[in-house]
C-alpha positions, -999 to 999 in steps of 0.1 A, spaced: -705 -200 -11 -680 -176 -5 -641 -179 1 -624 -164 30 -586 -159 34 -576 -166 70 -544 -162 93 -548 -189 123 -535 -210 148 -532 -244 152 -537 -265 186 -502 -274 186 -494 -233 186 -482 -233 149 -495 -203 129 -516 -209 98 -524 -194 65 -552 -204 42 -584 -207 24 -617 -215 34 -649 -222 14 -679 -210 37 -718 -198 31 -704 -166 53 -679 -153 79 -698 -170 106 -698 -203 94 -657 -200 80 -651 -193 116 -669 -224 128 -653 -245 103 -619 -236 113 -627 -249 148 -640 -280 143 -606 -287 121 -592 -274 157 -578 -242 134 -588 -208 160 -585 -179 132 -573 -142 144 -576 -129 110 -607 -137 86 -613 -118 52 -638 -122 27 -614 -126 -7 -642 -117 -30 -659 -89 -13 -642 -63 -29 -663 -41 -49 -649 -28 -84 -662 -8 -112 -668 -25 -147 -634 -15 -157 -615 -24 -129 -632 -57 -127 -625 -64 -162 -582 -49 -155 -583 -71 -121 -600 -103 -144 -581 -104 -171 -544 -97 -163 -537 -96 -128 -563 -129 -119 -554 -154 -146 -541 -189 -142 -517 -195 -172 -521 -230 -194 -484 -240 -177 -498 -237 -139 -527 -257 -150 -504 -283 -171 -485 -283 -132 -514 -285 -110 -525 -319 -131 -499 -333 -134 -489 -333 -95 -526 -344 -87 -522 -374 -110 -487 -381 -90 -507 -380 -57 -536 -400 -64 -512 -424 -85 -494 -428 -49 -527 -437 -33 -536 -404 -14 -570 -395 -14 -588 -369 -35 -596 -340 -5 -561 -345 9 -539 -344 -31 -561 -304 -30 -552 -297 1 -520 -303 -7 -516 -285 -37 -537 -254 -29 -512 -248 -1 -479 -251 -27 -498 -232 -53 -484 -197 -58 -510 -178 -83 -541 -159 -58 -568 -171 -81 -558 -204 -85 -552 -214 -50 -582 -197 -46 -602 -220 -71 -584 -250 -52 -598 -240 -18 -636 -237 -33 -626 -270 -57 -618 -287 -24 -647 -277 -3 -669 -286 -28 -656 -325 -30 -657 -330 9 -691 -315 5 -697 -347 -17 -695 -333 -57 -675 -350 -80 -646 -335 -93 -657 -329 -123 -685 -306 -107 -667 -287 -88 -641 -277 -114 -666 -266 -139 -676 -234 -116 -639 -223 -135 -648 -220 -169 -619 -199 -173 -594 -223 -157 -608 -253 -166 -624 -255 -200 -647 -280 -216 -621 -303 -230 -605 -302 -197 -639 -315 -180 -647 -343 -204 -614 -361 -202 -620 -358 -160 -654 -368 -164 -644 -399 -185 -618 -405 -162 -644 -401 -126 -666 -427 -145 -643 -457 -157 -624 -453 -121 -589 -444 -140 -586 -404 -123 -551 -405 -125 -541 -420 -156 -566 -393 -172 -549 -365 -157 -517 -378 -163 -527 -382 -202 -545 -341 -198 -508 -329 -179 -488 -350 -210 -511 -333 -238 -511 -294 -222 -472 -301 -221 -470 -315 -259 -490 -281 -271 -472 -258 -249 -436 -270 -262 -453 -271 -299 -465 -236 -294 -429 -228 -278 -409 -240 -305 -433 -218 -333 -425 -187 -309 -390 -192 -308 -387 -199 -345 -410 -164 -353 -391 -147 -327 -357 -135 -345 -376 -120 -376 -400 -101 -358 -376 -86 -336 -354 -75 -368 -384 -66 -377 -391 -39 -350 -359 -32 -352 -346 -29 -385 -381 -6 -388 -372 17 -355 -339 25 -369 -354 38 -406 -377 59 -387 -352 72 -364 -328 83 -399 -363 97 -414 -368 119 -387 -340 132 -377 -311 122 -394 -319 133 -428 -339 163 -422 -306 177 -409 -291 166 -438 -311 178 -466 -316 214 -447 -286 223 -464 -303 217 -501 -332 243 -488 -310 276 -496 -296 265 -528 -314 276 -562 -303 236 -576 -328 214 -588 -329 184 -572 -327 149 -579 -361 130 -580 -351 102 -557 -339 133 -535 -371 149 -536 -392 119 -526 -367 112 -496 -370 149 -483 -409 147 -488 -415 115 -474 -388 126 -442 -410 160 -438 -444 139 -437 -431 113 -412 -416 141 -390 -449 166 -387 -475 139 -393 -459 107 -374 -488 109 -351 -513 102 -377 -489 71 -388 -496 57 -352 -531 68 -348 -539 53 -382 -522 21 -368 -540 16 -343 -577 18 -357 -564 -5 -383 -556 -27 -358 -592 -21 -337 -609 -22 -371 -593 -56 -382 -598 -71 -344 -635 -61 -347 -640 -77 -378 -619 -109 -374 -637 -119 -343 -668 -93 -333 -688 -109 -361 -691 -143 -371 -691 -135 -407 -656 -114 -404 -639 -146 -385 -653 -171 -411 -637 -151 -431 -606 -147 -416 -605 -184 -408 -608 -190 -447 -584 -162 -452 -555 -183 -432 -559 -214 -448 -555 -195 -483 -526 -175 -472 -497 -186 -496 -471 -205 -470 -492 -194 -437 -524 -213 -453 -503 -250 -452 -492 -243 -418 -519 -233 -404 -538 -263 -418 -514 -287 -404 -511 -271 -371 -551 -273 -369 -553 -311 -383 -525 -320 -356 -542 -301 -327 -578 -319 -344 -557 -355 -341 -541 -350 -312 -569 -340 -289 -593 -364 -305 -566 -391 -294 -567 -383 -262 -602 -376 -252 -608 -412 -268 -580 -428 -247 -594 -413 -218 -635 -427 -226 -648 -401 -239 -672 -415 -264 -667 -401 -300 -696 -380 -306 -690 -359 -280 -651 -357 -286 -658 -347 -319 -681 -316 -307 -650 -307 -281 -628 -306 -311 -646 -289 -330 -639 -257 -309 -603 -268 -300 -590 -264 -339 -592 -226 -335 -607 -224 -369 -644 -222 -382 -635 -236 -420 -623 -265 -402 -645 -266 -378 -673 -270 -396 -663 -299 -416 -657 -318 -377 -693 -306 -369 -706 -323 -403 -683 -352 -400 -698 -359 -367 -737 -355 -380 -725 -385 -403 -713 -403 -376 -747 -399 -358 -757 -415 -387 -738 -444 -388 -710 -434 -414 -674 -440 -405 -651 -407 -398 -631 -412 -426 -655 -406 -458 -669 -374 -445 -636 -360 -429 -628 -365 -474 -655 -348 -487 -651 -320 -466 -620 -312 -486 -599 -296 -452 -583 -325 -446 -548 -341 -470 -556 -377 -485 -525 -390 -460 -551 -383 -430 -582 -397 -443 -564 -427 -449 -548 -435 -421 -580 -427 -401 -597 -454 -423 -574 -477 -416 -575 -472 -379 -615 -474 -381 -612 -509 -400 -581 -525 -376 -596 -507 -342 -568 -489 -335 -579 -449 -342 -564 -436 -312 -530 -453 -321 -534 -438 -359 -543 -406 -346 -512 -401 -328 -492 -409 -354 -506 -384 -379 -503 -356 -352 -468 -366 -347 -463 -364 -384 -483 -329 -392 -465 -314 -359 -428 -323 -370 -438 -311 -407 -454 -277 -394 -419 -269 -378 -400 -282 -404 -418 -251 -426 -418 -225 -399 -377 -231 -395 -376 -231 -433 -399 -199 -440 -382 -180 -411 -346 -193 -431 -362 -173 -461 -373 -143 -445 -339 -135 -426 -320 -126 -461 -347 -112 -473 -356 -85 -443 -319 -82 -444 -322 -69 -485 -350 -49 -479 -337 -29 -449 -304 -28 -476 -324 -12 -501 -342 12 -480 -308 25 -462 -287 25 -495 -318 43 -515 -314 71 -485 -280 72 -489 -279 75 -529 -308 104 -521 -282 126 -504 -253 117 -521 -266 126 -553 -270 163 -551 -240 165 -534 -223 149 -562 -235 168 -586 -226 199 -568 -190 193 -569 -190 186 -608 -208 222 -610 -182 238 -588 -155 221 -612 
């Protein structure tokens, strides 16, 4: 199947622009006229032929449907077949209000597919990348017990609940890298070519210079003929370090167990990854997904392997008729406070509820440190950028000062 852009006319006179899902240009145009739609322009929208790298430019930044759209696009399909409008209709609908290329393209095929008799589930999961696993589970679950809408609804309120999680961490990070950058632009800028200027004046005098005066004028000549290394240096490092944190399994098992070691950055990341572990766990079980299976989707949705593995044995334990709680222990990843409550939950039948709660809990106390780590590291990027300035200006006032008491 292919998908065909098309300008048109309707039989009331109206002009018409849309998408059709066709096996070729032939068959789009016969479509259109049995929906009474007489096309004067038809283009094939995938027909364009790229080379490896374009393809991969064109792929990954100019055709991508953001996690927001998606959150949007779910939650306005839940509204409609809440209000009792039928499945083909809600996607026609939305493909026609949606504003991103790929994704009202991806409605158009989704759409054709369903008339054409697949489920919905089915038809989505030709978009991997718009639609991933998690995603299909809850709408398979939700195809199967009859409850659609009240699945997407419960998929549009947890995409939302990450989204302003991941918001408020930006926001809170925000301020300290920028005076970061910043505070780092402006050193460089006095380096090379403020104190060069500066110091020239020490070149023709037969003094002997200050030691903190001679590291600033030789660290100030290195950044000034050599700041193309600096950046070049940067940048493998950063290649090198990509590679190895997630080209090779071994590096990002590594690098997984690096973050939850990190002094400060290891607690938050583990509490960020047990509430996203709790909170998506909640709600594929709300929406029927049986637990085995949920566990496997979580597994991948914790964005780390350390933990990730203790979910995969946890579930093998489960296939074996153990409860969720005692392996979730012995793994060691998770805080007594979870196990717990998950224990309880198992024994009183309400996990889903318990699960909630702890990601509610381990959410609130993940911003609680990021506001109070980002509190620290204001002052103290503030004293170091101090330091740095005042030890450049004690480097030039130095000789100087001594000068004067020789001319005396």
């Amino acid at each position: 199947m292919s998908v065909f852009e098309y300008v048109a006319f309707d039989s009331r006179g109206r002009r018409r622009k849309g998408f059709i899902d066709a096996p070729g240009l032939a068959a789009a145009r016969q479509k259109l006229r049995e929906e009474n739609v007489y096309p004067t322009e038809i283009n094939q929208t995938d027909q364009k032929k790229e080379t490896p790298l374009s393809g991969a430019m064109q792929i990954n930044i100019l055709e991508r449907v953001s996690a927001g759209e998606v959150s949007v696009f779910t939650r306005q399909l839940s509204t409609l077949l809440g209000a009792g409008m039928p499945l083909v209709p809600s996607l026609t609908v939305l493909m026609k209000q949606a504003k991103n290329p790929l994704l009202k393209k991806s409605l158009a095929q989704i759409r054709e597919q369903v008339n054409e008799g697949k489920s919905l589930t089915d038809s989505m999961s030709a978009f991997p990348r718009i639609f991933p696993p998690f995603y299909l589970n809850m709408v398979r679950a939700g195809e199967a017990s009859g409850t659609i809408n009240l699945v997407l609804e419960r998929l549009a309120d947890f995409s939302e609940n990450q989204q302003a999680l991941m918001t408020k961490i930006r926001s809170s990070l925000a301020y300290p890298i920028i005076m970061f950058l910043m505070g780092t632009a402006v050193i460089f800028l006095l380096m090379t070519f403020v104190v060069p200027k500066i110091t020239g004046i020490f070149s023709d005098m037969n003094q002997t210079l200050p030691l903190i005066t001679i590291i600033l004028i030789t660290v100030s000549n290195f950044l000034t003929s050599f700041w193309w290394v600096i950046l070049i240096l940067i940048f493998l490092g950063i290649v090198v370090l990509k590679y190895a944190v997630s080209g090779t399994e071994k590096g990002k098992r590594m690098w997984d167990g690096a973050k939850l070691k990190l002094p400060v950055f290891g607690q938050i990341n583990r509490k960020i990854a047990i509430a996203r572990f709790c909170r998506t766990l909640a709600t594929l079980l709300q929406s029927g997904v049986p637990l085995l299976a949920a566990m496997e989707i979580v597994r991948n949705i914790v964005n780390n392997m350390i933990i990730g593995d203790a979910i995969h044995q946890a579930a093998k334990d489960l296939e074996e008729g153990k409860g969720l709680s005692g392996p979730l222990t012995q793994s060691g990843m998770f805080p007594p406070l979870v196990t717990e409550m998950i224990a309880v939950g198992e024994q009183s039948g309400t996990l889903e509820k318990m699960l909630n709660r702890i990601a509610i809990a381990y959410e609130n106390e993940s911003q609680a440190d990021i506001m109070m780590m980002t509190s620290i590291l204001e002052p103290l990027m503030i004293l170091f950028m101090g330091l740095v300035v005042g030890f450049i200006v004690v480097s030039i006032l130095l000789p100087i000062f001594e000068m004067n008491q020789l001319v005396r």
